[in-house]
C-alpha positions in Angstrom: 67.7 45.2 30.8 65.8 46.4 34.2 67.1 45.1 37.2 63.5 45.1 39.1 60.3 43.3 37.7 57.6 45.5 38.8 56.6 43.5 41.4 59.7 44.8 43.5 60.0 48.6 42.0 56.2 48.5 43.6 57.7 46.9 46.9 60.4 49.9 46.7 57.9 53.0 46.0 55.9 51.6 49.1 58.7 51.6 51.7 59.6 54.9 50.9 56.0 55.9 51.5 56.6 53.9 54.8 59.7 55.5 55.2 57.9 59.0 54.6 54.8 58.4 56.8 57.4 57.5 59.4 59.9 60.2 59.6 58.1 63.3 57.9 56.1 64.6 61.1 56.5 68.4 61.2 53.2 69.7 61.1 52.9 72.5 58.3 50.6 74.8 57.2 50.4 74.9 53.1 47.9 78.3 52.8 47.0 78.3 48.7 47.1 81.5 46.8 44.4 80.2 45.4 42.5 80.5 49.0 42.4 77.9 52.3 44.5 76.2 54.5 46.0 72.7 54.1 47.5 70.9 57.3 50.1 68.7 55.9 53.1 66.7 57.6 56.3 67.1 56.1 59.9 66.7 56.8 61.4 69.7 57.4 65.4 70.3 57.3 67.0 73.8 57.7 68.6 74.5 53.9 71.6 76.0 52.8 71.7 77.9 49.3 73.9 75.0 47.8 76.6 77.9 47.8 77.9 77.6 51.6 75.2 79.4 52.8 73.8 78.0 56.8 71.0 78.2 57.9 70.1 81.6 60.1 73.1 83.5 58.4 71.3 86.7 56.8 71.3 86.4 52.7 70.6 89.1 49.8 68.4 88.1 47.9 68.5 89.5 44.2 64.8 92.2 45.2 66.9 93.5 48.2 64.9 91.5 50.5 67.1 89.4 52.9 66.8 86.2 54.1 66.9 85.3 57.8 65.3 81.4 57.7 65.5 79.3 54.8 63.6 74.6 55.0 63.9 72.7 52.8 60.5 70.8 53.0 59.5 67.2 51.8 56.8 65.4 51.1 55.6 61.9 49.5 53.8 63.3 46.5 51.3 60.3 46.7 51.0 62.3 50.3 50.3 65.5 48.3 47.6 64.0 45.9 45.5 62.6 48.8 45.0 65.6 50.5 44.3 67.1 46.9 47.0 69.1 45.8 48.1 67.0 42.7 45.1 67.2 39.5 43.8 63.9 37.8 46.3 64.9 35.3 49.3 64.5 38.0 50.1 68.3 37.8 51.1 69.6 41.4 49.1 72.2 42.6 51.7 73.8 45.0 53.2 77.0 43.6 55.7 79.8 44.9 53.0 81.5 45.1 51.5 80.0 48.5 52.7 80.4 51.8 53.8 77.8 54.5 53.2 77.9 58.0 56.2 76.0 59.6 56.7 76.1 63.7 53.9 78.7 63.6 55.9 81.6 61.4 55.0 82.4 57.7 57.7 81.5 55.0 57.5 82.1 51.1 58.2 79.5 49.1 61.1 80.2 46.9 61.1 76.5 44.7 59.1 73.8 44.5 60.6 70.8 42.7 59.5 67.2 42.1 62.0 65.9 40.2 62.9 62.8 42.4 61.9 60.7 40.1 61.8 56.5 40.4 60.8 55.2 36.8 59.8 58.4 35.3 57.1 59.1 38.0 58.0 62.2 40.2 58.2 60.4 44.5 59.1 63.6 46.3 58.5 67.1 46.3 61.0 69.9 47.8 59.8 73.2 49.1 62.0 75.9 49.5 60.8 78.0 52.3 62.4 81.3 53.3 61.7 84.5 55.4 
């Protein structure tokens, strides 16, 4: 038995667009592997490594490289597919391969999940930014 007709799921998945639209105002700088530059607003939280990790401690990471900054960045993925980075076939087109501009610096993006998922349709996408 679902407990929302559609009616009010499509009522929900439209104030968290609000919601999103609203609060996600950090402007970032999604620059494709694949070539250009994408100006995007996003929501943009300093991340731990889910192991006790804070933000601007230093971290090894498993090449040697060590990690100064690390974001976690959101975005609506309806967002994302107007400004063209989800295909007609809903596959994201953001990749650890690209960079992101945040606050003018360059990160790499260590994981890129959208798995925030509201009757089986992915709502959210996470970055993982670090440098």
């Amino acid at each position: 038995m679902d407990l929302l007709d559609q009616e009010s799921a499509d009522d929900f998945t439209a104030a968290l667009r609000d919601v999103t639209d609203t609060f996600f105002r950090t402007l970032v700088v999604l620059r494709l592997a694949a070539g250009g530059d994408v100006e995007l607003l996003a929501g943009v939280t300093p991340a731990g490594d889910g192991q006790g990790q804070a933000h601007g401690e230093l971290v090894e990471r498993e090449r040697g490289e060590e990690i100064a900054e690390r974001y976690a960045v959101k975005f609506n993925r309806a967002y994302l597919a107007e400004k063209g980075l989800v295909d007609g076939d809903g596959t994201l087109l953001v990749t650890v391969d690209d960079l992101l501009l945040i606050y003018g610096r360059r990160f790499t993006l260590s994981a890129v999940a959208d798995r925030a998922l509201f009757r089986g349709v992915p709502l959210l996408v996470v970055l993982e930014a670090v440098r």
